[in-house]
LOVOLUM-930845 format. One line per field, with one value per residue: residue number from 1; x, y negated, z of N, C-alpha, C in turn; residue in three letters. Coordinates in steps of 0.05 Angstrom, whole numbers, plus 5000, padded with zeros to 4 digits. Each point is the difference from the previous one (the first is absolute). Last residue first. Example, Ala and Ser with C-alpha at 12.3 -4.5 7.8 and 13.67 -1.06 7.14 Angstrom:
2
num = c(2 | 1)
npx = c(5257 | 5006)
npy = c(5045 | 5115)
npz = c(5142 | 4999)
capx = c(5016 | 4982)
capy = c(4976 | 4976)
capz = c(5001 | 5000)
cpx = c(4985 | 5018)
cpy = c(4978 | 4976)
cpz = c(5014 | 5000)
residu = c(SER | ALA)
//
This chain:
176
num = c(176 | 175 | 174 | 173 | 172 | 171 | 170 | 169 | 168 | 167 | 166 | 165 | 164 | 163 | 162 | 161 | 160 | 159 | 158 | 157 | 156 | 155 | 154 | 153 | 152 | 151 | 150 | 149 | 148 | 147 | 146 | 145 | 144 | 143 | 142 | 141 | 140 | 139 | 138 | 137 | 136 | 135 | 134 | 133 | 132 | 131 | 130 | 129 | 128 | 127 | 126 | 125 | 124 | 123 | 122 | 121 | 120 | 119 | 118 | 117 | 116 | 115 | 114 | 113 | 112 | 111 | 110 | 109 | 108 | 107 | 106 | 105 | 104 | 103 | 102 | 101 | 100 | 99 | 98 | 97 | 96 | 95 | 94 | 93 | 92 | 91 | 90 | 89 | 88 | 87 | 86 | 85 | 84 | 83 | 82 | 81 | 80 | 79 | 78 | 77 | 76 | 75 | 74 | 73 | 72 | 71 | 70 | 69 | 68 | 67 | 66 | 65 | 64 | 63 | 62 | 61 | 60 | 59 | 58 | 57 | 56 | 55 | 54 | 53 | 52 | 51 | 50 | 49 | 48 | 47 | 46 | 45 | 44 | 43 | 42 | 41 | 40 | 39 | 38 | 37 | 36 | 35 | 34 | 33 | 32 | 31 | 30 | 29 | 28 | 27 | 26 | 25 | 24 | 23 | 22 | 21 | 20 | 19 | 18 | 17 | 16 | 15 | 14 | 13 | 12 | 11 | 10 | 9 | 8 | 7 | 6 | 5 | 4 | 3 | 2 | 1)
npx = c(4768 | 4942 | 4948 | 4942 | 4920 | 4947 | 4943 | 4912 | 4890 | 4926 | 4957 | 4974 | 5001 | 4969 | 4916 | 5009 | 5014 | 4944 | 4934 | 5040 | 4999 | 4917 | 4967 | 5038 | 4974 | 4917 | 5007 | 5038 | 4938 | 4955 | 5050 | 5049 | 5061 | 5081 | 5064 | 5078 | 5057 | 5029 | 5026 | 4997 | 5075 | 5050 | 5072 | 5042 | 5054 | 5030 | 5011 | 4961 | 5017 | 5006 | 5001 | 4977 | 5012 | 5004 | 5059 | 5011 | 5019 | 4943 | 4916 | 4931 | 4993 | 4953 | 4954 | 5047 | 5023 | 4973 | 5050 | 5107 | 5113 | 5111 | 5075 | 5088 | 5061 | 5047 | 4947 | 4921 | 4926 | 5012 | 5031 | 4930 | 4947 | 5030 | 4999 | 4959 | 5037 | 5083 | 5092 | 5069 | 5061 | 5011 | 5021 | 4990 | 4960 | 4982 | 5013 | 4974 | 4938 | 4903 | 4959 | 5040 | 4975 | 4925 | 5018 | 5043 | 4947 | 4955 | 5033 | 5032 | 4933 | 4974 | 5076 | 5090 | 5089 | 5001 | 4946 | 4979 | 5009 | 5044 | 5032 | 4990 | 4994 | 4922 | 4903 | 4939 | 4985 | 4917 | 4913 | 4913 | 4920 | 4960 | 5057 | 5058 | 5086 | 5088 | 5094 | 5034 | 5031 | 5036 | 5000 | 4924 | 4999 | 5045 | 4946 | 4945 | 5031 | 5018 | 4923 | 4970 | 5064 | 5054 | 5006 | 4964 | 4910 | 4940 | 4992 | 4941 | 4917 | 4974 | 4989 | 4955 | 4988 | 5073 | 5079 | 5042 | 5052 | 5086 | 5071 | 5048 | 5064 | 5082 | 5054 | 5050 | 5086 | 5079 | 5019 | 5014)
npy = c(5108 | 5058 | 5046 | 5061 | 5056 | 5076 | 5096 | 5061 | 5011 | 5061 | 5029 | 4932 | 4919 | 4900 | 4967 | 4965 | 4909 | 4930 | 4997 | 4966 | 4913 | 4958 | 4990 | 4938 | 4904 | 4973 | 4979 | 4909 | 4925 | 4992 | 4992 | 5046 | 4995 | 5047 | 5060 | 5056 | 4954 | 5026 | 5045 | 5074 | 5055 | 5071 | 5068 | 5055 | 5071 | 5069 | 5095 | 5054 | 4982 | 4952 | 4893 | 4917 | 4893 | 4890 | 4909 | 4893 | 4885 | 4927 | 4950 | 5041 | 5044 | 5024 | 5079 | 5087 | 5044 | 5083 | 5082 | 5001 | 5018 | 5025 | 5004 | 4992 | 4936 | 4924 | 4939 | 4921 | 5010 | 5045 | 4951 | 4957 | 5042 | 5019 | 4945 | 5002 | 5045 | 4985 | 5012 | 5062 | 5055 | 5053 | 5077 | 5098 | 5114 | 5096 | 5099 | 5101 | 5085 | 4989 | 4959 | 4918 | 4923 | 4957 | 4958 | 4918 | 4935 | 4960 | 4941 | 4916 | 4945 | 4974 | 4957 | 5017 | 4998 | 4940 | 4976 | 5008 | 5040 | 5066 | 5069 | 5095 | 5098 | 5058 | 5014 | 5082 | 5053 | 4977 | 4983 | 4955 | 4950 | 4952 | 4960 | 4939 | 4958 | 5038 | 5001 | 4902 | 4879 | 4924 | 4975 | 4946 | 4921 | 4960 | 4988 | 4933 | 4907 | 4973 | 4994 | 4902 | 4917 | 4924 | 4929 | 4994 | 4995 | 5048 | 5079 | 5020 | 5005 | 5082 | 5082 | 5008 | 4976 | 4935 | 5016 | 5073 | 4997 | 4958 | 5060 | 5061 | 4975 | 4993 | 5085 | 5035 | 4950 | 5028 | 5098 | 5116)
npz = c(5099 | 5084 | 5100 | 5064 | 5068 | 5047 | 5046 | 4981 | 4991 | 4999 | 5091 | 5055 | 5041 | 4980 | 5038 | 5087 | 5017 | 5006 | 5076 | 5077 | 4993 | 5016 | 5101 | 5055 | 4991 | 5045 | 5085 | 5018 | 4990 | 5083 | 5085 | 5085 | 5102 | 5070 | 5058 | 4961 | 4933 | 4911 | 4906 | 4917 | 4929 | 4925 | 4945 | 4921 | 4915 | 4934 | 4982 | 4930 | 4892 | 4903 | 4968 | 4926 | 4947 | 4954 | 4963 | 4986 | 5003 | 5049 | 5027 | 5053 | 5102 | 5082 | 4987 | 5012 | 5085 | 5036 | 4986 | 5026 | 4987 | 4967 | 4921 | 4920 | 4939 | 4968 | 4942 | 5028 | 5055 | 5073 | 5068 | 5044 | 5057 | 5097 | 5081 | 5088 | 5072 | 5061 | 5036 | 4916 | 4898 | 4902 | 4942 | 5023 | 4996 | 5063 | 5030 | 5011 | 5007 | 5003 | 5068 | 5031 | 4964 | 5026 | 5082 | 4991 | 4972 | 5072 | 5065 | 4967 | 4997 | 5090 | 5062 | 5031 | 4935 | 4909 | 4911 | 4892 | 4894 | 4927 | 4917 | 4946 | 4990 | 5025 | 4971 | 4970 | 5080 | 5054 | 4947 | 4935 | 4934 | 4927 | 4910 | 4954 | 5050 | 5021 | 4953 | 5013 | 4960 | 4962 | 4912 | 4968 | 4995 | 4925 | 4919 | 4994 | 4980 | 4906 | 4933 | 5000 | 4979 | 5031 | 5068 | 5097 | 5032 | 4945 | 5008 | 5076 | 4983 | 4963 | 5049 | 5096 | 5103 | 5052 | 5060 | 4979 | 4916 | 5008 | 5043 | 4950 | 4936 | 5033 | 5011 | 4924 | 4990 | 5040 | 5002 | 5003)
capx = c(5004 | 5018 | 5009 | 5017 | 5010 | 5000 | 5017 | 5025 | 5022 | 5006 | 5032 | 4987 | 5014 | 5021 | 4990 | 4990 | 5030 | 5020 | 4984 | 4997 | 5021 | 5010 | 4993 | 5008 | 5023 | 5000 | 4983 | 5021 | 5011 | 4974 | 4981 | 5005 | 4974 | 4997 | 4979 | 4973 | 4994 | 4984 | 5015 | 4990 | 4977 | 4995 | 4981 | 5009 | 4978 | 5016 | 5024 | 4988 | 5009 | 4988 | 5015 | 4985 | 4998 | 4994 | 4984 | 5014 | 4987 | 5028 | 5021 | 4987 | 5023 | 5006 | 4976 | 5002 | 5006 | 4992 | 4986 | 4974 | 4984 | 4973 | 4990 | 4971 | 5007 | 5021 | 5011 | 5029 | 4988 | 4995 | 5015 | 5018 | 4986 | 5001 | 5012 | 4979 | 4982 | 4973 | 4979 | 4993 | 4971 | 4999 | 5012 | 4992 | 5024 | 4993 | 5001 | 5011 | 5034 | 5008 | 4980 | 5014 | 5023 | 4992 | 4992 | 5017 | 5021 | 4976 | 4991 | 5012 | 5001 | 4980 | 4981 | 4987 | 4997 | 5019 | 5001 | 4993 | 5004 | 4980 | 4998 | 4997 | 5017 | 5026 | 5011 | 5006 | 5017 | 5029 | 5000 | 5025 | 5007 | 4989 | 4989 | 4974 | 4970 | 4982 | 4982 | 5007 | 4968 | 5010 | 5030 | 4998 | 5001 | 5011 | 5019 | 4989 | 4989 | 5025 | 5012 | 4989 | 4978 | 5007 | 5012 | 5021 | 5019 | 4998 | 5012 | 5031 | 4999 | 4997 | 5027 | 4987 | 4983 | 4976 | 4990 | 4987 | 4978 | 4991 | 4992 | 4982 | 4979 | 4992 | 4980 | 4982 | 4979 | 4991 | 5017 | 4983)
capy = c(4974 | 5004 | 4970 | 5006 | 4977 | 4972 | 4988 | 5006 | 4983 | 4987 | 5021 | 5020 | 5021 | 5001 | 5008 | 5027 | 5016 | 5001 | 5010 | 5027 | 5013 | 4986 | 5020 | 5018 | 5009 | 5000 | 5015 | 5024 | 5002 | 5001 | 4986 | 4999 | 5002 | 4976 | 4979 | 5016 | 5006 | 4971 | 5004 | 4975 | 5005 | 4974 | 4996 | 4986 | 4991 | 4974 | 4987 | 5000 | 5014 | 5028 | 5017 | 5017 | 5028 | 5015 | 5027 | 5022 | 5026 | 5011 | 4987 | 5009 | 4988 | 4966 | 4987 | 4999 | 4969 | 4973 | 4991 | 5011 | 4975 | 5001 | 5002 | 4993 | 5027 | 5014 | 5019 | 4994 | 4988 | 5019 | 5015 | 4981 | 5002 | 5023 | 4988 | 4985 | 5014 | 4991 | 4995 | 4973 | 5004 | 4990 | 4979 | 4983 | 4972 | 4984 | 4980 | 4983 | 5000 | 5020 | 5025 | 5019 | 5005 | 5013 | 5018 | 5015 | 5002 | 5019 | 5019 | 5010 | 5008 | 5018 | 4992 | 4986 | 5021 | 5017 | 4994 | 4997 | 4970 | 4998 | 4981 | 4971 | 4982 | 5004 | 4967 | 4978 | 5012 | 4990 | 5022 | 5018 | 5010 | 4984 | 5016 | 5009 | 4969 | 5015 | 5014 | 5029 | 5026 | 4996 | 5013 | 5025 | 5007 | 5001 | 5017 | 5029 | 5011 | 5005 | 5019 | 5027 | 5010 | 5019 | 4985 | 5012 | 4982 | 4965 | 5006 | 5012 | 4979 | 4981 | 5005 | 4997 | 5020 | 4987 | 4975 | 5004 | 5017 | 4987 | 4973 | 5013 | 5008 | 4973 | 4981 | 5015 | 5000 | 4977 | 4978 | 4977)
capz = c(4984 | 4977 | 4975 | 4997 | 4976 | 5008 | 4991 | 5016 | 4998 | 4972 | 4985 | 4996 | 5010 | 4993 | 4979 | 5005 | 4995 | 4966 | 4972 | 5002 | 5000 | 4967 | 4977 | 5009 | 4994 | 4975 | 5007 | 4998 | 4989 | 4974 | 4997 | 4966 | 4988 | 4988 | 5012 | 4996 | 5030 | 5011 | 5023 | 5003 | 5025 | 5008 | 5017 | 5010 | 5016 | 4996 | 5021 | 5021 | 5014 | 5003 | 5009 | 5019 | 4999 | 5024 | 4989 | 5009 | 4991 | 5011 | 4989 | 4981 | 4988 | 5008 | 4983 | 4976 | 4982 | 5023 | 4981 | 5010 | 5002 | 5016 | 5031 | 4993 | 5006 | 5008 | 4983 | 5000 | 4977 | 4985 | 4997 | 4980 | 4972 | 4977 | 4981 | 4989 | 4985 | 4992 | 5017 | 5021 | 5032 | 5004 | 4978 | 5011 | 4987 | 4971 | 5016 | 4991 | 5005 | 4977 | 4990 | 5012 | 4988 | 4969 | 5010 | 4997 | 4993 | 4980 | 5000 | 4998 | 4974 | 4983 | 4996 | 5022 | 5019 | 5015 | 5021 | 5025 | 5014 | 5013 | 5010 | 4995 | 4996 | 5015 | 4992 | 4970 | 4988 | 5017 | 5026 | 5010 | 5026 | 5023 | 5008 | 4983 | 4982 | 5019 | 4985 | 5004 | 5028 | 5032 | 5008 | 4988 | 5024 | 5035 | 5001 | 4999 | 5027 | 5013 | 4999 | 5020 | 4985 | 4985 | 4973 | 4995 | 5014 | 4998 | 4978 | 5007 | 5027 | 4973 | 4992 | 4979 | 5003 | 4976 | 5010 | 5029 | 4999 | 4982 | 5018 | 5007 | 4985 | 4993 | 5026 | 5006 | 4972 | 5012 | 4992 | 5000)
cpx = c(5019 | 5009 | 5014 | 5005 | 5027 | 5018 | 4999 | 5024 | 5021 | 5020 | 5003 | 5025 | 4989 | 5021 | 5028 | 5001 | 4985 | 5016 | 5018 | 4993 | 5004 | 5022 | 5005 | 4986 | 5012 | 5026 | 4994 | 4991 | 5020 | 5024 | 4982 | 4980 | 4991 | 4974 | 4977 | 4982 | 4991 | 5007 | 4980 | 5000 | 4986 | 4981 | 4988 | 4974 | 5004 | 4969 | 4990 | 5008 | 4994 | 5010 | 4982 | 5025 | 4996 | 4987 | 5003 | 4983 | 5021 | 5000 | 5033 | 5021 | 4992 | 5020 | 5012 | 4988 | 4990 | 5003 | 4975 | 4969 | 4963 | 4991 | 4975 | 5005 | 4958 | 4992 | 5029 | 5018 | 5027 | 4990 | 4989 | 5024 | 5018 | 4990 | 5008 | 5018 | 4992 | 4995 | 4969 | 4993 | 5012 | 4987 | 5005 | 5023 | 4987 | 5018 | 4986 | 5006 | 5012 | 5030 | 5012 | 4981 | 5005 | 5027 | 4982 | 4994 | 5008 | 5030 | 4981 | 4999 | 5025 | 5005 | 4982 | 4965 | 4978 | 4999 | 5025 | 5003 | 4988 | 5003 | 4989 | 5018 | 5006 | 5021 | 5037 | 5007 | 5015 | 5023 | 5032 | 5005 | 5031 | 5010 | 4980 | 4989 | 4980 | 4960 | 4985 | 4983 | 5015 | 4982 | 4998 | 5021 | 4989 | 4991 | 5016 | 5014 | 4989 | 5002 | 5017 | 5002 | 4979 | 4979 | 5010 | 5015 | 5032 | 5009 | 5005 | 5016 | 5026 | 5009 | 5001 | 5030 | 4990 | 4970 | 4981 | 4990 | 4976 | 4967 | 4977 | 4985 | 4977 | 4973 | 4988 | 4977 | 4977 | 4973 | 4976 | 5018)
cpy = c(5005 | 4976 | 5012 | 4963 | 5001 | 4996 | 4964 | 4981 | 5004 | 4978 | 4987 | 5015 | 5032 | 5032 | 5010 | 5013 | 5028 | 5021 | 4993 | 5004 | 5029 | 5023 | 5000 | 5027 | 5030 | 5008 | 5015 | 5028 | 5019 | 5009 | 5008 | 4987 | 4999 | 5004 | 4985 | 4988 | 5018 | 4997 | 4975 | 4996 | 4970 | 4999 | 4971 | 4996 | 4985 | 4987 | 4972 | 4986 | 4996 | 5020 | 5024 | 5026 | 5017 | 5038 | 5014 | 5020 | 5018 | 5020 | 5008 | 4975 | 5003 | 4993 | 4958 | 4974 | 5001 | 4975 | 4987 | 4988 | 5019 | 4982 | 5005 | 5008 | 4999 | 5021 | 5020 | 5026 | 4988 | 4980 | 5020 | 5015 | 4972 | 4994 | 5024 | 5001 | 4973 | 5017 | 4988 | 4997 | 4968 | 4996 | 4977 | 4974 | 4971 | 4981 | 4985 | 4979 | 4985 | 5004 | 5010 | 5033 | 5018 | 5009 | 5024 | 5024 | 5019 | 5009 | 5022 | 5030 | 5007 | 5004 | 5023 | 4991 | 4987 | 5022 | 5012 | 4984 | 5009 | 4971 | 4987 | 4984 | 4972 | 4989 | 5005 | 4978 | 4985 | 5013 | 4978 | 5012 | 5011 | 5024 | 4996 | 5023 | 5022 | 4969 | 5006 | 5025 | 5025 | 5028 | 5009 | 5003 | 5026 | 5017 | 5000 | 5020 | 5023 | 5005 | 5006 | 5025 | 5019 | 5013 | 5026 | 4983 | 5008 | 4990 | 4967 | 4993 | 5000 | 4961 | 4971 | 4999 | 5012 | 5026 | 4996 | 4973 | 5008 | 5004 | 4982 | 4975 | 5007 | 5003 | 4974 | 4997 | 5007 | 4989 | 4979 | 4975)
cpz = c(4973 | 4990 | 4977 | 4980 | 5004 | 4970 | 5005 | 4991 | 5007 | 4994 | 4974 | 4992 | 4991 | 5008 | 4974 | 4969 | 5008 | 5006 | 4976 | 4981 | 5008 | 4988 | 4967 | 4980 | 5001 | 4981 | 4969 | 5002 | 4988 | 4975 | 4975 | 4990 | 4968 | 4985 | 4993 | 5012 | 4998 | 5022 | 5006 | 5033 | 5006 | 5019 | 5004 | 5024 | 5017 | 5021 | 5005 | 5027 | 5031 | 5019 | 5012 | 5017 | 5023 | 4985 | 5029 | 4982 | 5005 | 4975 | 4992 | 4973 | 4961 | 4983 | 5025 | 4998 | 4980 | 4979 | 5009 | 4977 | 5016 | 5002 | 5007 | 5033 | 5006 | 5022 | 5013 | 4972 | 4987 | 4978 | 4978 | 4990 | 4982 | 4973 | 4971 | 4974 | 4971 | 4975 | 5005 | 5027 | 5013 | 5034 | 5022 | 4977 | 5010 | 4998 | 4974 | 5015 | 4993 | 5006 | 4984 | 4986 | 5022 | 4993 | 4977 | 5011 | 4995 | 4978 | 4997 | 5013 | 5002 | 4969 | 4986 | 4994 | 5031 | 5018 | 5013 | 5016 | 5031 | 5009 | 5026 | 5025 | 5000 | 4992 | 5038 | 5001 | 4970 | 4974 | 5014 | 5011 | 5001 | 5028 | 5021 | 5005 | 4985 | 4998 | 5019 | 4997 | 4991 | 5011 | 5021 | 5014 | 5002 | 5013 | 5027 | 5004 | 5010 | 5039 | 5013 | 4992 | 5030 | 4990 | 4983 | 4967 | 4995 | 5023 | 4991 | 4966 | 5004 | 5019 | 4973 | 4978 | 4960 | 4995 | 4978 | 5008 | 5026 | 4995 | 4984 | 5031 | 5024 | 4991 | 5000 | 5018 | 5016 | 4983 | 5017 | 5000)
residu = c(UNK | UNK | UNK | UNK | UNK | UNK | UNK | UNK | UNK | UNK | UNK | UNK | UNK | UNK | UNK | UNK | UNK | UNK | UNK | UNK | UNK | UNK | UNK | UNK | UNK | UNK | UNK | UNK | UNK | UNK | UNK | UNK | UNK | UNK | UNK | UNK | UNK | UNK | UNK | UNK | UNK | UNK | UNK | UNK | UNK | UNK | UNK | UNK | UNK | UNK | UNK | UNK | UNK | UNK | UNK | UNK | UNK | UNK | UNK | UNK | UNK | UNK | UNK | UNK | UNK | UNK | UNK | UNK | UNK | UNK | UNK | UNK | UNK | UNK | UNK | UNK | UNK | UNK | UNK | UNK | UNK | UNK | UNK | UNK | UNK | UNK | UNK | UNK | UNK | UNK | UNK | UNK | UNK | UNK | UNK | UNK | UNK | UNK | UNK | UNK | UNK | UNK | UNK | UNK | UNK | UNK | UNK | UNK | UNK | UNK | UNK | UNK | UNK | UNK | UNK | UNK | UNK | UNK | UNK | UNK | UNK | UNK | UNK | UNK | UNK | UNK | UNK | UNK | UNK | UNK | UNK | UNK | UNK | UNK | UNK | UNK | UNK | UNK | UNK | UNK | UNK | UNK | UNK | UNK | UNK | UNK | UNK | UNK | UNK | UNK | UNK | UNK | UNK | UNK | UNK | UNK | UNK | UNK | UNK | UNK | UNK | UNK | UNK | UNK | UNK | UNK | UNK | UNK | UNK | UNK | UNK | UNK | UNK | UNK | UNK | UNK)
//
């Protein structure tokens, strides 16, 4: 990846629009296309994967310590492997940039998808019973639940129940 490339591709993410990008840029829009065609990885056109098939890739993470570094490595310890760690941080938040980025792919919880709808990625379906995450809705237990949070609450049970069918297994995989 070149300096070009990211330019283009920065370009394209802020103007949300390759023909837009192409005129600020002052270049044909083939020539943007093509770029940014380079940057995506053959795994952009599949919808599901296993751990095993994306063992080589690349990985953008978290440091040791945080929930995606340890989903990680706990999908890689299953199949006997360590993973290729391209890239790690201390801010989750900053993965989907890093993968939209073109330098490598990650976990992402498929929760974010619909907060990161400006970001382009190819969200992929990881096929595999392991990959699971708990969440707990935490209150007083003193504490009084107003109408509101009362509402909330069932809101949020009845999403993520409905989200725990068998038909759903597994969690989102980034690709950029």
């Amino acid at each position: 990846m070149d300096l070009l490339s990211l330019r283009y591709f920065r370009e394209v993410a802020r103007r949300e629009h390759v023909s837009r990008a192409a005129g600020e840029l002052r270049v044909a829009q083939p020539s943007v296309s093509r770029t940014i065609a380079r940057l995506e990885v053959p795994l952009a056109v599949r919808e599901r994967v296993t751990v095993a098939e994306i063992a080589d890739e690349p990985f953008i993470t978290t440091r040791p310590g945080n929930w995606q570094r340890a989903l990680l490595e706990r999908l890689f310890t299953g199949i006997g492997r360590r993973p290729v760690i391209s890239c790690e941080g201390d801010e989750p938040g900053a993965t989907h940039f890093l993968i939209a980025a073109g330098l490598g792919i990650g976990l992402i919880p498929a929760l974010a998808r619909p907060e990161l709808p400006h970001v382009p990625l190819a969200w992929l379906h990881l096929d595999t019973p392991d990959c699971v995450r708990t969440l707990d809705l935490v209150r007083r237990e003193d504490s009084h639940l107003t109408t509101a949070a009362r509402r909330f609450r069932a809101m949020a049970v009845a999403h993520f129940a409905a989200r725990e069918r068998p038909d759903r297994p597994g969690a989102e995989t980034g690709a950029g």
